[in-house]
C-alpha positions, 0 to 999 in steps of 0.5 A: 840098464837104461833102454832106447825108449827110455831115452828117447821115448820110442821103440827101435822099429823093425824095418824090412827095408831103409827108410828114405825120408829126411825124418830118418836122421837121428833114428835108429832101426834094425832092418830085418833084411840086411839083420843089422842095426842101422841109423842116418848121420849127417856127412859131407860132399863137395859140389862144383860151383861157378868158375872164377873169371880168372884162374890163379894160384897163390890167391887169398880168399874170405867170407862164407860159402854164399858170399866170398871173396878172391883177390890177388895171386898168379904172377901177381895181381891185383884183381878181385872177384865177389862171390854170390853163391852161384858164380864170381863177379868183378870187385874192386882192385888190390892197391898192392898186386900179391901172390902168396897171400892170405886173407880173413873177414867177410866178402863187405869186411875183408882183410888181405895180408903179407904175400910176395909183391914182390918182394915180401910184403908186409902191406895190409889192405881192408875192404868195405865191399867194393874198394881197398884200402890200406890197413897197418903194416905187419911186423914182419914182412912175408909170403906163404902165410896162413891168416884167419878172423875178422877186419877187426880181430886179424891173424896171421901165422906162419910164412916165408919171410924170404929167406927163411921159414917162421912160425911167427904169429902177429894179431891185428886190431882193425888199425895195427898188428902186435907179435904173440907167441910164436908156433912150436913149428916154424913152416910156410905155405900151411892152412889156418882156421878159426877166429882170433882167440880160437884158430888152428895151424895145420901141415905146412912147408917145414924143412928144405930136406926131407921130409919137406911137410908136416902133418902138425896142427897146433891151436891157439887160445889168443895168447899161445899155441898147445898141440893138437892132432896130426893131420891124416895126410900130411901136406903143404900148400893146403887150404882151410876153413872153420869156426875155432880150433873145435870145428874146422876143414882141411882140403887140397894140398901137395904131397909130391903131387896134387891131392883132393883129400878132405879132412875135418877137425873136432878139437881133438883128431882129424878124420876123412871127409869127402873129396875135392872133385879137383885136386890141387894145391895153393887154393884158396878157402873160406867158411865154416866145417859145415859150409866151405868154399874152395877155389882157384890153385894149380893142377897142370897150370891155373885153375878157376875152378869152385867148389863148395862143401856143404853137411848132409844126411844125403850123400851122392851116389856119382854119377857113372857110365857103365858097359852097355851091349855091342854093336853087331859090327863097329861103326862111326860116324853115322851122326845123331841117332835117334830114340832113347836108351832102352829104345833107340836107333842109329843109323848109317855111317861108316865102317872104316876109316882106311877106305870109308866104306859106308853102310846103310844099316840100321841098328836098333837097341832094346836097352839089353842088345843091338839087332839089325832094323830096316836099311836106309834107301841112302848110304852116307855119313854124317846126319842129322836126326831128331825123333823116337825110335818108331818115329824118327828123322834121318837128316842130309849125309855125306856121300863119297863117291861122288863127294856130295852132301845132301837134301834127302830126309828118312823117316823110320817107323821102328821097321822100315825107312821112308822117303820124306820131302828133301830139305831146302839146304844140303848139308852133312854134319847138322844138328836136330831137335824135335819130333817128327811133326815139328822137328828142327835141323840147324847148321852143318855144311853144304861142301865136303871137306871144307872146314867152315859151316852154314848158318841155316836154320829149317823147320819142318812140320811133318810134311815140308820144310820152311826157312827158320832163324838163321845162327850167328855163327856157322858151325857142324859136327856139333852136339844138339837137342830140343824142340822146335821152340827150346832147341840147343846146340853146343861145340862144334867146328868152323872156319878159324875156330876148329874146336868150339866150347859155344852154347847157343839156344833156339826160341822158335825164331832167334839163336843167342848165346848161352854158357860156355863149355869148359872143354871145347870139342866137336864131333861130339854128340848130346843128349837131352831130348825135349829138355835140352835146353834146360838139362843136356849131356855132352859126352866125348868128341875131339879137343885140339889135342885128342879124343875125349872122353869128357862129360859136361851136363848144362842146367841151362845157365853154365856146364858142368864136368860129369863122369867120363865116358869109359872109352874115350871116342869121337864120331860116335853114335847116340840116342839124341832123345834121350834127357840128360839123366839116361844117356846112350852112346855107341861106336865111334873112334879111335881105332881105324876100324871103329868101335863096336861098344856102347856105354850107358849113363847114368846120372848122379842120385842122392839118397840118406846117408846110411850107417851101420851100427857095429859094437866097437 
């Protein structure tokens, strides 16, 4: 009998634990712990990619995963949009404006085909990476078709010719269509893969009665269709992606709802891939099995979002918040905290919404339990902060009676809280950053109840307070971090914008713009300590139409959705030192009398892909 070394020209090892270096891919080891045997195999995951600068449905798409390209869809457009691997810009307008269209080629070679115009269409366009131009007619008009190929070598399958479902397939030269043989299952609104000579069909709309989909897949050689394996979850409205009818994916779709699930063809079965991170139907994909793209489609309305698949040995491990210790008694809005999440503060606040009774206590977390610090010397609601848990800032309040704001600044040495000199501007609802020699306080509002904000901007050096650069925009109840140099703010409110989605960063001496939020809120807190400005988490808030429980992270450059918060809450408390991978959040509300809970985060880690060898 051959052995393992005589194959590969080792011995298996014998580990006490998994090895964690990419070199383990391939290899096989018994791990003496666990007492079975175990090895690294390649898998996939889908990540979020730039939005698209127009949500829709109905789109078609081409290219590869780092350069793609969109055009048409919703009601029926025209517009067109180039992807460069990060984010979509503008390109050159369709002729014929389409939905329910399809496409093949490449982002500088791209074809669009048929789609309701409407009526059906049977116009063809071709791209040369900035402008379209008109191609051959099809032989038949239609819409919900599937294409796939080359500017050169086309395909297009399937469709609704209105009325009236085809399996009808049309091959194109560069200059004309010709008809072929057509699909075993006439049906619309299916996925398609390959090139011209190799290309699968899969689910689709097949029947006005039920069941209305399909799970068949079928593969053409170039000159006809031979069955192939049925789908694991059958579906229409689905998008797809590959090299051939060997190697290709299937993702999203509607099954009498919106569905996420993934599943990657061999020539022979289909098998479970990861999840799209939005389910959705009438997307739009490109690429290969390996490295594919979706984007756009239609959940509630509209979506724009991108994702982008991409092989492994490493797999993610998703990012959570998990149930932390409570709060001796529940609590809100007390403003930012202080600290990071196995040393924090929070501070102030109040301890009912039905008669506002404030609190000047403070809490303090060891990263197991809450117990009680040193009191404030002022009730109130509603502060800045900035600092660490032995040396942080308590920044202005909110105070009823006699509704004031204030100037007064605290700072906390772990056990007791001192006065420190008063800011130059009264204010509740502010933003901070820094530490408690070179801190920062920003925004907020200097009359209670009003709904608008100051733009104001101070520095402090540890001792006094000095006039910094003043934002564009006034704004309070807004997430922020930082340093005194690289400070942030996000979301908030003001006079005729109640719920923000605004990203502005602070160099030391201007604000300007940043990404936009994709869920715009305030009474919101964030995390991110020193490196806000390049990592931050915002966490929860309220959005124009509830409280949220919503998590985005910002790299810098754009904001991305995380896990959500376990309870969804506003006005709730934080460690505002923290960075962006560890966060604390506690208290808050709803219920009237606040929450008492707290929750951790932790972000997403990626490790090798372990398998565990069996027998069968």
């Amino acid at each position: 009998m051959t052995t393992y070394k005589e194959l590969f020209g080792k011995q298996i090892q014998k580990l006490s634990s998994d090895p964690t270096d990419a070199q383990a891919e391939g290899q096989v080891w018994y791990n003496t712990t666990d007492d079975v045997f175990k090895t690294v195999l390649s898998t996939g995951a889908w990540a979020s990619g730039g939005n698209l600068s127009t949500a829709r449905k109905g789109l078609g798409g081409a290219g590869i995963q780092t350069a793609a390209l969109a055009f048409g869809g919703n009601g029926g457009t025209t517009a067109t949009e180039e992807y460069g691997g990060a984010s979509w810009t503008s390109g050159g307008n369709l002729s014929t404006a389409r939905i329910s269209t399809t496409g093949a080629g490449t982002q500088t070679a791209g074809i669009a085909m048929g789609g309701n115009a409407p009526p059906v269409t049977n116009a063809t366009e071709e791209y040369n990476g900035s402008s379209w131009t008109g191609g051959g007619n099809m032989t038949t008009s239609r819409g919900y078709l599937a294409g796939c190929g080359t500017q050169t070598a086309g395909l297009v399958i399937g469709g609704d010719e209105a009325p009236g479902l085809t399996g009808k397939t049309e091959e194109y030269n560069g200059s004309s269509w010709s008809e072929q043989s057509d699909m075993s299952v006439a049906r619309s609104q299916l996925g398609a893969a390959g090139i011209q000579t190799s290309a699968l069909g899969f689910g689709g709309y097949s029947s006005p009665s039920s069941p209305k989909f399909t799970t068949a897949t079928e593969e053409y050689g170039g000159s006809s269709w031979t069955t192939g394996g049925v789908l694991g979850t059958a579906r229409y409205r689905v998008a797809g992606s590959g090299s051939s009818n060997t190697a290709a994916l299937g993702f999203g779709g509607y099954t009498n709802t919106q569905v996420a699930n993934t599943e990657g063809y061999d020539g022979s079965s289909w098998s479970a891939r990861a999840n799209l991170g939005t389910a959705r139907e009438r997307l739009a994909g490109c690429g290969t099995q390996t490295t594919a793209l979706a984007f756009g489609g239609y959940t509630t309305g509209n979506v724009a979002t991108t994702e982008e698949f991409t092989t492994s040995i490493f797999s993610p491990v998703a990012a959570t918040w998990s149930s932390e210790g409570s709060l001796p008694a529940p609590r809100f809005n007390g403003g930012q905290g202080i600290g990071i999440e196995s040393a924090a503060a929070i501070f102030g606040g109040n301890v009912s919404t039905v008669s506002y009774p404030y609190t000047n206590t403070t809490n303090e977390y060891d990263g197991s339990s809450w117990t009680n610090g040193g009191n404030l010397n002022n009730t109130g609601a509603n502060r800045g902060a900035f600092g660490t848990q032995t040396a942080g800032l308590s920044l202005g309040s909110y105070q009823y009676p006699p509704n004031v704001s204030t100037t007064n600044v605290e700072e906390y040495n772990g056990s007791a809280w001192t006065a420190k000199s008063a800011m130059g501007t009264s204010r509740y609802g502010a933003g901070g950053a820094g530490i408690s020699t070179a801190g920062l306080v920003f925004g907020g509002s200097t009359k209670p109840g009003a709904t608008g904000g100051i733009t104001g901007t101070e520095e402090y050096n540890g001792s006094g307070w000095t006039a910094g650069g003043a934002m564009p925009n006034a704004v309070k109840y807004h997430a922020s971090g930082g340093t005194q140099t690289a400070a942030i703010r996000a979301g908030g409110t003001r006079s005729g914008a109640p719920r923000l989605d605004e990203t502005f960063e602070y160099d030391g001496s201007s604000w300007t713009a940043g990404g936009t939020m994709g869920t715009a809120r305030y009474l919101c807190n964030g995390s991110g300590g020193p490196t806000a400005q390049t990592a931050m988490l915002i966490a929860g808030g309220q959005t124009a139409t509830a409280t949220t429980g919503v998590s985005e992270v910002y790299n810098g450059t754009a904001w991305a959705t995380t896990a959500s918060l376990g309870t969804a809450r506003n006005q709730h408390m934080n460690a505002q030192f923290n960075n962006a991978n560890n966060a604390l959040v506690a208290g808050g509300v709803p219920p009237s009398s606040g929450v008492a809970s707290s929750e951790r985060f932790t972000s997403e880690v990626i490790q090798l892909d372990y398998k565990t060898l069996t027998s069968s």
